[in-house]
C-alpha positions as CSV (number, residue, x, y, z in Angstrom):
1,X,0.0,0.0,0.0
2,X,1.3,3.8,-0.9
3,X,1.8,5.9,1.8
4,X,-1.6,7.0,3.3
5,X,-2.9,10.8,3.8
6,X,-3.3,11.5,7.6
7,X,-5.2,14.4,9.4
8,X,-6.3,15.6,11.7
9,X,-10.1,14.7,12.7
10,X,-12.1,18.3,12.5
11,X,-15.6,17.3,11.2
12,X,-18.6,16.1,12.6
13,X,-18.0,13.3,9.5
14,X,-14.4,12.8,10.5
15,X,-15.4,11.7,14.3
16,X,-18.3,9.3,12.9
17,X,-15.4,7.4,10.5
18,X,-13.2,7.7,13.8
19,X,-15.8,5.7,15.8
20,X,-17.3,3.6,12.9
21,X,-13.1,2.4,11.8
22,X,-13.0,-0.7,14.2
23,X,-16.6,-2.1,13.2
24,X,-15.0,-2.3,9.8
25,X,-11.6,-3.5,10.8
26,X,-13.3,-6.5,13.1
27,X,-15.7,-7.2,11.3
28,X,-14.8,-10.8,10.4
29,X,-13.2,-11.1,14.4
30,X,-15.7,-13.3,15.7
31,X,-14.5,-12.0,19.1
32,X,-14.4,-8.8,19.2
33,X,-16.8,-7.3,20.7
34,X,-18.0,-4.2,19.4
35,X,-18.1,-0.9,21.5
36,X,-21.1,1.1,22.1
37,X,-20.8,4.5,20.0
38,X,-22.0,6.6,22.3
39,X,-19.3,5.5,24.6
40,X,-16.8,6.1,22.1
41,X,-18.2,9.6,21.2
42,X,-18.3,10.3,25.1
43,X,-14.3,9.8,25.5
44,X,-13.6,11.5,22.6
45,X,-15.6,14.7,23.5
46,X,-14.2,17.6,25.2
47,X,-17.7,18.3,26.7
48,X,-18.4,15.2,28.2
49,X,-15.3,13.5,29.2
50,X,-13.8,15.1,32.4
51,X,-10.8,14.0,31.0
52,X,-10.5,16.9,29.0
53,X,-10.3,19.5,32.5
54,X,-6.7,18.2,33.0
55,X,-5.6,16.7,29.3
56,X,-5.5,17.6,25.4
57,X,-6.4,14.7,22.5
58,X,-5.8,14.8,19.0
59,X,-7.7,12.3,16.7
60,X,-6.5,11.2,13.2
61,X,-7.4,9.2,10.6
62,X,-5.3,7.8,8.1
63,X,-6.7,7.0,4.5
64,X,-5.9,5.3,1.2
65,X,-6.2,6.7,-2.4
66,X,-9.3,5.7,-2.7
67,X,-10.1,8.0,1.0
68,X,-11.4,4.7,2.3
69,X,-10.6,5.1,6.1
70,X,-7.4,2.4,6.8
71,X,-6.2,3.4,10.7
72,X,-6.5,5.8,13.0
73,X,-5.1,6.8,16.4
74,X,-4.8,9.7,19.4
75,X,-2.0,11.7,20.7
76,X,-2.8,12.5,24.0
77,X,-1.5,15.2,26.6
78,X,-2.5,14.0,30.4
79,X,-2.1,16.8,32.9
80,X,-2.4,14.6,35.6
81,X,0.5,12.5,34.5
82,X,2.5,15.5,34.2
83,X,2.0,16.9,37.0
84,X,2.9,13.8,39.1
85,X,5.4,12.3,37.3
86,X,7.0,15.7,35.4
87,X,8.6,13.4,32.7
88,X,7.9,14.5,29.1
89,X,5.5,11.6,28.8
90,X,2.6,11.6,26.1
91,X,0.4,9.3,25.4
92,X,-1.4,7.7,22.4
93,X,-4.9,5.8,22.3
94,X,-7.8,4.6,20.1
95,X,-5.1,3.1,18.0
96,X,-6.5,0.7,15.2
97,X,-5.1,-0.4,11.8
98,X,-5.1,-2.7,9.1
99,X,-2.1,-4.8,8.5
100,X,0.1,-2.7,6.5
101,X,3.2,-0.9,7.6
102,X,3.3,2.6,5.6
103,X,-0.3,3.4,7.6
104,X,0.8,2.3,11.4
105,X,4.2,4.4,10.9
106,X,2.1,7.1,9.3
107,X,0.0,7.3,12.2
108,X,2.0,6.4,15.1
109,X,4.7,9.6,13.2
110,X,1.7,12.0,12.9
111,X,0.7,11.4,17.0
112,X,4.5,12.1,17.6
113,X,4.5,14.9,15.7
114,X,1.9,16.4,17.9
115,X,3.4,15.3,20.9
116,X,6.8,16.9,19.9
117,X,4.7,20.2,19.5
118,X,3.0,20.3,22.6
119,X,6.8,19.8,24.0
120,X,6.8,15.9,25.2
121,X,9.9,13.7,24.4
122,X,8.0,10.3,24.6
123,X,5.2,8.4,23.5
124,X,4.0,5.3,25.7
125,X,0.3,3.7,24.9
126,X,-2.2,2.8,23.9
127,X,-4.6,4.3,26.9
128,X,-8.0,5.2,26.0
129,X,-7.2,8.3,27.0
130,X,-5.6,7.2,30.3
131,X,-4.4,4.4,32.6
132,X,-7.8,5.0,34.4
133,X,-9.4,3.7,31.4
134,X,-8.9,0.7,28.8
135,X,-5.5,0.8,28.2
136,X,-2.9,-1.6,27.0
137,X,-2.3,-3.8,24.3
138,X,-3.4,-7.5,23.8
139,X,-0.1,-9.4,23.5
140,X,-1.9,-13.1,24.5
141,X,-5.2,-14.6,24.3
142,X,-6.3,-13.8,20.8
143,X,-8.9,-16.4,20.3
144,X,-10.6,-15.3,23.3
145,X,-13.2,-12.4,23.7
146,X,-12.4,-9.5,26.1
147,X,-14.0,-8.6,29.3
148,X,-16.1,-5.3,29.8
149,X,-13.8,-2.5,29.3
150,X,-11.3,-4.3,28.4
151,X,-8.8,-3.9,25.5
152,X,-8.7,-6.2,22.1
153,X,-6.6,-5.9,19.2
154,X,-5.3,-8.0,15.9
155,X,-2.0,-9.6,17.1
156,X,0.1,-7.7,14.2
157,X,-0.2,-5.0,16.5
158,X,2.8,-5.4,19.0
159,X,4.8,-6.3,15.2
160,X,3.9,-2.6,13.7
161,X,4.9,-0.6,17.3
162,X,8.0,-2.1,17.8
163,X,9.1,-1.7,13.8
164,X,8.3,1.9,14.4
165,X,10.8,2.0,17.4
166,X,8.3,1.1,20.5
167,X,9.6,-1.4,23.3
168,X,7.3,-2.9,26.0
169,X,7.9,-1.2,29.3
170,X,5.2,-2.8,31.5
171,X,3.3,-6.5,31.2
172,X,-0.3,-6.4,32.5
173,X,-2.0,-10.2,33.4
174,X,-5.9,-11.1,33.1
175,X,-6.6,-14.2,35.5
176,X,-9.5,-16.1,35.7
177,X,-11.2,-18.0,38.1
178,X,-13.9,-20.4,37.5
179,X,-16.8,-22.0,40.0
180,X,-14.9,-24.5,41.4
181,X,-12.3,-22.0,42.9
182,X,-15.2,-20.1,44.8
183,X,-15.3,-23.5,46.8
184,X,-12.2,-23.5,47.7
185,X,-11.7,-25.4,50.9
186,X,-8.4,-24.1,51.1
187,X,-9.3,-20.3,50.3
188,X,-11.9,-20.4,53.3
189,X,-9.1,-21.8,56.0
190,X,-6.3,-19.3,54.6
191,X,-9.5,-16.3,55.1
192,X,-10.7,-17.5,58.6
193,X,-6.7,-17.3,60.0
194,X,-6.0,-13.6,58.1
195,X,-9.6,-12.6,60.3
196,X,-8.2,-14.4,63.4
197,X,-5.0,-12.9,63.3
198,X,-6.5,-9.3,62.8
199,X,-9.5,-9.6,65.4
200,X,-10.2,-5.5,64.4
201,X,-11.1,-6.1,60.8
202,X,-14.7,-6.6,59.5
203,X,-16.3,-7.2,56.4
204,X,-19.1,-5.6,54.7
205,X,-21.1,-5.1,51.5
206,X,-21.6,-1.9,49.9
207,X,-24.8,0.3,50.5
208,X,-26.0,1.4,47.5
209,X,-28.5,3.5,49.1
210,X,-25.9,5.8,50.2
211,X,-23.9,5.2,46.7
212,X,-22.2,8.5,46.2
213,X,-20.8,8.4,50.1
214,X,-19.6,4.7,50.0
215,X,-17.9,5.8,46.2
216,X,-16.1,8.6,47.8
217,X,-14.7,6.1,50.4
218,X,-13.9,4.2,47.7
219,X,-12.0,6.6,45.7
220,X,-9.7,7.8,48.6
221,X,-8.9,3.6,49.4
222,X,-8.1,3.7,45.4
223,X,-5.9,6.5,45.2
224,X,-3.8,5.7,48.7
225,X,-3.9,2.1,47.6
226,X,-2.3,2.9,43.8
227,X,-0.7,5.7,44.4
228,X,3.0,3.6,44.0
229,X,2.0,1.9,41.9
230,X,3.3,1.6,38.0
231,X,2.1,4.6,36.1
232,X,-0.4,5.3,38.5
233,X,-2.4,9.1,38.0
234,X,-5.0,9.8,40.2
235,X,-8.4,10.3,39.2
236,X,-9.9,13.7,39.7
237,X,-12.9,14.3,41.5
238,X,-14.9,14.9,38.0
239,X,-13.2,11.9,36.5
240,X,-14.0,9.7,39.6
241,X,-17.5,11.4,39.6
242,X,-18.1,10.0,35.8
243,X,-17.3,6.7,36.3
244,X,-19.4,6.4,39.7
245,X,-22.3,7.3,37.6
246,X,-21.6,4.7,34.8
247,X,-21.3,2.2,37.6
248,X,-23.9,3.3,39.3
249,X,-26.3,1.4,36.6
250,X,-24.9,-1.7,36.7
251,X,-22.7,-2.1,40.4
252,X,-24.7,-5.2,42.4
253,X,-24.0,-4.1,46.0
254,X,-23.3,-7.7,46.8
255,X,-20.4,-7.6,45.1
256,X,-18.5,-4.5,45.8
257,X,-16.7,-5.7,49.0
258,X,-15.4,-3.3,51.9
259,X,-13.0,-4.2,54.5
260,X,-13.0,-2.1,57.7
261,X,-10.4,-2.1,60.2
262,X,-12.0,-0.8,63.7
263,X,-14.6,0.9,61.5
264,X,-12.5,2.2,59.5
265,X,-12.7,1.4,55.4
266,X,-9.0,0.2,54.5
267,X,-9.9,-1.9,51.8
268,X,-12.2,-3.0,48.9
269,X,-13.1,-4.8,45.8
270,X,-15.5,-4.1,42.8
271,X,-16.8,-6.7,40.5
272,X,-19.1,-6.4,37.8
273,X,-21.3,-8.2,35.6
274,X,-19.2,-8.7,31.9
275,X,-21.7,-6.8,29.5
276,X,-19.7,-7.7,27.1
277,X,-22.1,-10.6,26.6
278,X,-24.9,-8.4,25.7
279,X,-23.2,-6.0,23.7
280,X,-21.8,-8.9,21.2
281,X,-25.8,-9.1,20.9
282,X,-25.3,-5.3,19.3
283,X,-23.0,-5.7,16.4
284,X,-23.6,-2.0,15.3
285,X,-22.9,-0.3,18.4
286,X,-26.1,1.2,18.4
287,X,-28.7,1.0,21.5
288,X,-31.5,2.5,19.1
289,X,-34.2,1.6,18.8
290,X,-34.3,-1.8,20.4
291,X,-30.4,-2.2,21.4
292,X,-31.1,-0.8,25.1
293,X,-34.0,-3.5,25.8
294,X,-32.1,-6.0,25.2
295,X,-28.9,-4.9,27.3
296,X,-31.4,-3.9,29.9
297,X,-32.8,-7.0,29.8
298,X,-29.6,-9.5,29.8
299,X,-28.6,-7.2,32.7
300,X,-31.3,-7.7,35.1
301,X,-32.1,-10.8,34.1
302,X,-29.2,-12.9,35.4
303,X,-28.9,-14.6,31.9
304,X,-25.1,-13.5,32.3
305,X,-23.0,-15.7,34.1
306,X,-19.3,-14.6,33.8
307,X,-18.0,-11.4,35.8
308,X,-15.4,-9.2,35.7
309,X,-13.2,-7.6,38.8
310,X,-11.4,-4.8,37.6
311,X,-10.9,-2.4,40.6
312,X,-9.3,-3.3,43.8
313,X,-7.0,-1.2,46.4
314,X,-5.9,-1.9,49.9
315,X,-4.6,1.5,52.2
316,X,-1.0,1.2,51.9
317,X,-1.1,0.7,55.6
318,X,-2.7,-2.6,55.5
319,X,-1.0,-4.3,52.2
320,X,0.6,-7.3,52.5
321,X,-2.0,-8.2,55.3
322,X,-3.5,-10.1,53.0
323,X,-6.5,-8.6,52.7
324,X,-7.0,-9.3,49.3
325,X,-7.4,-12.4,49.4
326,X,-10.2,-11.8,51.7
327,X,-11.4,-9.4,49.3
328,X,-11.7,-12.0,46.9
329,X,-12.9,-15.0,48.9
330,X,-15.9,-12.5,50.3
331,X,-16.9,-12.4,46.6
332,X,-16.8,-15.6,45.6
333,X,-18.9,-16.2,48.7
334,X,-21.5,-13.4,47.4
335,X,-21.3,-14.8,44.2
336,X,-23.6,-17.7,44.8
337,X,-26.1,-15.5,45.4
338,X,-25.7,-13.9,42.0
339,X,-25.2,-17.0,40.1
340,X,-21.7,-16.6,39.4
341,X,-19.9,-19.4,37.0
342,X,-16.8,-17.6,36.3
343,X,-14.7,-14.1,37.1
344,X,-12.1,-12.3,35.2
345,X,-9.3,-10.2,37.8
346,X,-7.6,-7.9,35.6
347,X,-6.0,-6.1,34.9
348,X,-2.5,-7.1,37.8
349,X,0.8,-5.4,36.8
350,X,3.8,-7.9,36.1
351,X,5.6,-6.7,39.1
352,X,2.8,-7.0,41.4
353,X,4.0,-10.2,42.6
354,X,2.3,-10.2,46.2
355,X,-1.2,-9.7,44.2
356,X,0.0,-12.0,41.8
357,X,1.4,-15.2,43.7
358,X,-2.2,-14.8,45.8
359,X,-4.1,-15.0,43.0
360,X,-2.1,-17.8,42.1
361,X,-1.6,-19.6,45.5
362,X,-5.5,-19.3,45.4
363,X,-5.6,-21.0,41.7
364,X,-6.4,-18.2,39.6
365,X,-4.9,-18.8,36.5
366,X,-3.3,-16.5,34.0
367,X,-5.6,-15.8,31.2
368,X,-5.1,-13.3,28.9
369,X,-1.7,-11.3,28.7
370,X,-1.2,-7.2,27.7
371,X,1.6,-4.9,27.7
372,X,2.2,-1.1,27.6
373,X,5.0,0.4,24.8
374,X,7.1,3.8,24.8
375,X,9.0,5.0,22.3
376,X,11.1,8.2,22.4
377,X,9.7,10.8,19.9
């Protein structure tokens, strides 16, 4: 393929052949599962997303002689990285493309062009737009389909960055755990001695009926727990305040786990149903007209059997406790009273080896694997 054409994305038509560029690319993918547009248009708009009160985006496209969209891709400016971290780090996201060379190195150039002009000396992605949402790149686990909000690509991928100059810099793991875990004999023994041994800690469910209080608990427990952590930003309030209402519709109280030390929250867990089931119900990424019925309906009606934990923290004074491994015995516990047959944890940085090696002494088993890439621009 000739070199494509690449701009920037300006139009109202130019952000509909942004969002609508993946339902073409995966078409044939029987897993991939396809995004809901309005979500898409939501991270991409500087009105909506409170991403946007701390960071700058750029959108491109990329495009053959023929104009036929071919890849496209976002160079990204995160304030709250900067401001932490101070390191000339940008970011790129959205990133999709067919399998030619001449349009990943066209793109991936015109994001670090950007960058370079809004004074960053590195690129490091994909985040979509941050760490705080999907990011990373699928490296293992091709033939299988991705949990909510999480990340799927073709495997040429990781080929194309690294031929432009990219090197991995971080490994991400997706576990899994299956029903027969959840029965673990030796799970329940290993939780009963951690409660023993700290008589002051309790366990309780979250009360939804006091959702935005028990969320704000839950963001300072995040933000202590992560804030070491590799590539760690915090979220703003707004930020934390968007995805609290997006949770908010589908969160089951019995499975957002708190641990409180002498009535004090230290710890918790979220897990959530994988939507993902119903959306592969929704190949166009529309909910109109009938879409939202039917995820509505697979929602509330138990039909979906396989969950997802993606958010868990533990107060830096109370890690290696092992309080998450009561976090995740109290919902496997809770699950029976959802109907839970399997769980996803993801995602758990390589060099999180306490998480890790618990998950694993427990008999989670690695899953799905995905990795983070920087390049100097």
């Amino acid at each position: 393929m000739a070199i494509p054409v690449v701009t920037p994305v300006r139009s109202r038509r130019d952000r509909k052949a942004f969002i609508q560029f993946p339902f073409d690319l995966y078409a044939d993918t029987d897993v991939w599962v396809p995004p809901l547009r309005m979500d898409t248009s939501t991270l991409i708009n500087p009105k909506k997303n409170a991403f946007f009160e701390h960071g700058d985006m750029q959108l491109f496209l990329a495009r053959d002689e023929n104009f036929r969209v071919v890849g496209r891709i976002a160079a990204i400016k995160n304030g709250m990285h900067l401001k932490k971290y101070d390191d000339g780090v940008g970011f790129f996201g959205f990133f999709e493309s067919v399998d030619e060379p001449n349009v990943t190195k066209a793109l991936l150039s015109a994001a670090a062009e950007w960058l370079r002009a809004h004074g960053l000396t590195a690129m490091r992605g994909p985040t979509n737009p941050s760490m705080n949402d999907v990011a990373g790149l699928l490296v293992g686990g091709f033939e299988k389909p991705p949990a909510i909000l999480m990340p799927y690509n073709h495997g040429y991928f990781e080929e194309r960055l690294k031929e432009w100059g990219f090197e991995r810099v971080m490994t991400m793991w997706a576990y899994y755990a299956n029903s027969k875990l959840f029965k673990s004999e030796k799970l329940r023994r290993g939780t009963n001695l951690l409660m023993k041994r700290y008589p002051g800690l309790s366990v309780r469910r979250m009360d939804k009926s006091r959702f935005e209080e028990e969320a704000k608990l839950i963001l300072d427990i995040y933000n202590d727990a992560w804030s070491e952590n590799w590539g760690h930003v915090s979220m703003t309030n707004g930020e934390f305040a968007q995805l609290a209402k997006e949770l908010k519709q589908i969160v089951d109280e019995r499975l957002v786990v708190i641990i409180e030390d002498e009535g004090v929250p230290v710890a918790f867990v979220i897990t959530l149903p994988d939507l993902n089931y119903a959306f592969k119900l929704l190949p166009t990424g529309r909910l109109l007209p009938t879409g939202i019925f039917k995820l509505l309906f697979l929602a509330k009606s138990g039909v979906i059997r396989e969950f997802r934990m993606p958010l868990m923290g533990v107060k830096k004074s109370h890690q290696g406790k092992g309080l998450d491994a009561i976090l995740v015995y109290q919902t496997f516990m809770n699950s029976a009273e959802v109907g839970l047959l399997g769980c996803e944890l993801s995602w758990v940085l390589d060099n999180n080896l306490v998480l890790r090696n618990s998950l694993e002494t427990m008999g989670a088993v690695k899953d799905k694997e995905y990795a983070m890439f920087e390049a100097q621009i």
